[in-house]
N, C-alpha and C positions, 0 to 999 in steps of 0.2 A: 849756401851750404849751412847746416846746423851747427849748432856748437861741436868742436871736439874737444876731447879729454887723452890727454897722457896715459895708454894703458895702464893699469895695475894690473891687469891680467896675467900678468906676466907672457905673452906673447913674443918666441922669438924666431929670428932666422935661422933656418938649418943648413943653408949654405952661402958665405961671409962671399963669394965672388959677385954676388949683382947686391949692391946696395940699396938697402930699401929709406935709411935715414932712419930719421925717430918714428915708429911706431904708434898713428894715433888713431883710434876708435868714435864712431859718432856717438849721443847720447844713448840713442834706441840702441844700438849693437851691445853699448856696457851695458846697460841696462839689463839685457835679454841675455848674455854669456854670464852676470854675474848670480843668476837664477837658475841658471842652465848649464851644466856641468858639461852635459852632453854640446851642447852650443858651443862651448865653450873651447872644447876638443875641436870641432866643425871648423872654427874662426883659426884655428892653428893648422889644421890642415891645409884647408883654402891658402893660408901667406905660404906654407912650404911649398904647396902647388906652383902657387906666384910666382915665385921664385925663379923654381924648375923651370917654367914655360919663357919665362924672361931670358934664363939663361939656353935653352934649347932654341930662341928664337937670333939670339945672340949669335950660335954658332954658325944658323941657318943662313942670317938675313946679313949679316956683320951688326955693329955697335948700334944700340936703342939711339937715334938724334936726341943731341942735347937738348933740342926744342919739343921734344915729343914726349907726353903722358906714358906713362904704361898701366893699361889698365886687365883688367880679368873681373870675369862675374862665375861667379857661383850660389848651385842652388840646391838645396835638401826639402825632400817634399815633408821629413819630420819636425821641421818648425813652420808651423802655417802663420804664426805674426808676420806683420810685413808682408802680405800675399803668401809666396810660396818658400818662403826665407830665402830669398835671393841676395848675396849680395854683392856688392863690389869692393875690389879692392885698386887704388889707384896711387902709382908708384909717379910722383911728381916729378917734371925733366930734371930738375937738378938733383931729384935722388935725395933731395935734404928730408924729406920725410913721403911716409905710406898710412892711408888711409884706409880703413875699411868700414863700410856703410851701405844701411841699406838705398836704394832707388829710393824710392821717395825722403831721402833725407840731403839729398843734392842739390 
C-alpha cells in the first residue's frame, strides 16, 4: 500500500454506531480532494455511505467478524484520474482506523 496521510480534510463520520477509527487518506486521494472541492464532497459522501451499508449490513447479517475487513468501493464518472475515480474505502477488523484509496494505490 502507498503511503498514508492523517486527513486534514477534515473528513468525518455521520453516524458514531460503527467505528471507523482514525481516518486516513492515500497520497493520490489528498492530493486530488485538496484541488477538488467537488472531490472532495465525493470522499465524504462515499465514508457516510460506508457507514450506512456497514451498519445496515450489521442489522442484516449480525456483527462485522472481528477478523474481517470491511470494505466499499465507489465510483464518479466526473473525476476520470485514477481511471473512472473509483475508490475504496477499507474499514480495518479492529475498527482502529479507515482508509480511503484509490485501486491502483493498494
Amino acid at each position: 500500500m502507498t503511503k498514508l496521510k492523517t486527513t486534514p480534510l477534515n473528513l468525518q463520520v455521520s453516524n458514531s454506531a460503527f467505528q471507523t477509527g482514525q481516518i486516513t487518506v492515500t497520497k493520490g486521494v489528498h492530493d486530488l480532494a485538496c484541488h477538488d472541492l467537488a472531490f472532495a464532497r465525493f470522499l465524504q459522501e462515499c465514508l457516510n455511505s460506508h457507514v450506512e451499508v456497514a451498519l445496515k449490513r450489521t442489522k442484516v447479517q449480525g456483527p462485522i467478524k472481528e477478523c474481517s475487513k470491511f470494505s466499499s468501493a465507489y465510483k464518479d464518472e466526473r473525476f476520470p484520474k485514477h481511471g473512472a475515480a473509483t475508490i475504496w474505502i477499507i474499514t480495518e477488523a479492529d475498527h482502529s482506523y479507515t482508509t480511503i484509496l484509490f485501486p491502483d494505490e493498494y
